[in-house]
N, C-alpha and C positions, 0 to 999 in steps of 0.2 A: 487213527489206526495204531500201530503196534508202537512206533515212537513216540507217540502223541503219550501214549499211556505208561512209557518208559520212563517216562523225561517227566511226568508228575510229581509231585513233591506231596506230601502228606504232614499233619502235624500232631504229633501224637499227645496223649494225656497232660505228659510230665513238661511240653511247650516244644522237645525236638522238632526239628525239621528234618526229614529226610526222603529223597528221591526214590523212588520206586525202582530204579534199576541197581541202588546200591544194596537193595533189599537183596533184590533176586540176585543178584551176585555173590552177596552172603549163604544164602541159603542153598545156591546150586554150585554155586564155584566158577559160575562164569564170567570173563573180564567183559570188559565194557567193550569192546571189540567185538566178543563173542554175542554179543546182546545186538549191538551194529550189523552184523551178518544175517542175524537171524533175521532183523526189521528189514533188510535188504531184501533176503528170499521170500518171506511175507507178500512184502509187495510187489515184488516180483512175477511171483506164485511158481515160476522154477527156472531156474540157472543155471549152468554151467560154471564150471572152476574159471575157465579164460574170459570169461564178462564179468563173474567175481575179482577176478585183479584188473580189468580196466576200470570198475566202479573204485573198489576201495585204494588203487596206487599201493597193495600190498604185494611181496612176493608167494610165489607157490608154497612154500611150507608155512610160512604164518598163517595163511587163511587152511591150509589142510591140518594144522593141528586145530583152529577155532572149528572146522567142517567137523570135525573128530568130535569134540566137546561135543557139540548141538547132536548130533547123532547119537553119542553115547547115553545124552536124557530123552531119546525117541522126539527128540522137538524137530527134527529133519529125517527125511530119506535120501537115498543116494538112490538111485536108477540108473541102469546101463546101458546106452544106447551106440548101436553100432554108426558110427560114420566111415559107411562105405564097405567095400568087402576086405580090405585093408587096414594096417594102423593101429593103433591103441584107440580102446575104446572110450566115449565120451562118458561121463557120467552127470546128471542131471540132476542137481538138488531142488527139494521140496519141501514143503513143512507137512510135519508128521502130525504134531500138537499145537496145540495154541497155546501158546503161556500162562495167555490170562488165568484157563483152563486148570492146568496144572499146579500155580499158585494157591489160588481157589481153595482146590481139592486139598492140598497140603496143608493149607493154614487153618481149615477146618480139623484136619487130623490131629492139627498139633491143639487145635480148644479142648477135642476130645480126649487127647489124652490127657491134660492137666486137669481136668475135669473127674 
C-alpha cells in the first residue's frame, strides 16, 4: 500500500540511491510526517483529528498544520459531521488523491515539457 511504495528506494542512471518519499517531499513540500499522515488516512480510509493524535502521540496543532498541507495539494478532504445537537463539530478526514496518482501525472508533465 501507500507506505510500502513510500519507503521504496530507487536507483537512478548516475548509481544514486534515493527513497521515493524524499522525492515527493521535494517536489510537494511535504515533511515525512506529512507523508505519515497521509499513509495513515489511506489506510484508514477516514479519521477523525482525536484518533489521529492517539495513533501518531502528536499534539493538536502539529498534525492540524500537516491536515492543512495534505488538503491544500487536494490529497485529503475534511467533512463535517455533527456529534450530537450540541458541541463543536467533528470533522472527518479522507483521501482526495491518490499520490501515486499525482506523481505520475506531474512527472509526465515535467518529460513533456523538457521535451
Amino acid at each position: 500500500m501507500e507506505e510500502r511504495f513510500l519507503s521504496k528506494e530507487f536507483i537512478t542512471k548516475s548509481g544514486r540511491r534515493m527513497k521515493i518519499n524524499r522525492l515527493v517531499s521535494a517536489l510537494y513540500g511535504l515533511s515525512e510526517f506529512d507523508l505519515n499522515v497521509y499513509s495513515i488516512i489511506r489506510e484508514k480510509r477516514e479519521i477523525t483529528l482525536k484518533e489521529l493524535i492517539e495513533i501518531t502521540n502528536k499534539n493538536k496543532p502539529i498534525l492540524i498544520k500537516s491536515l492543512k498541507n495534505l488538503e491544500n495539494l487536494d490529497l485529503i478532504t475534511k467533512q463535517k459531521i455533527r456529534n450530537g445537537e450540541k458541541g463543536r463539530p467533528v470533522y472527518i478526514y479522507k483521501i482526495n488523491s491518490i499520490l501515486e496518482n499525482i506523481l505520475l501525472t506531474d512527472l509526465k508533465e515535467l518529460v513533456n515539457f523538457i521535451h
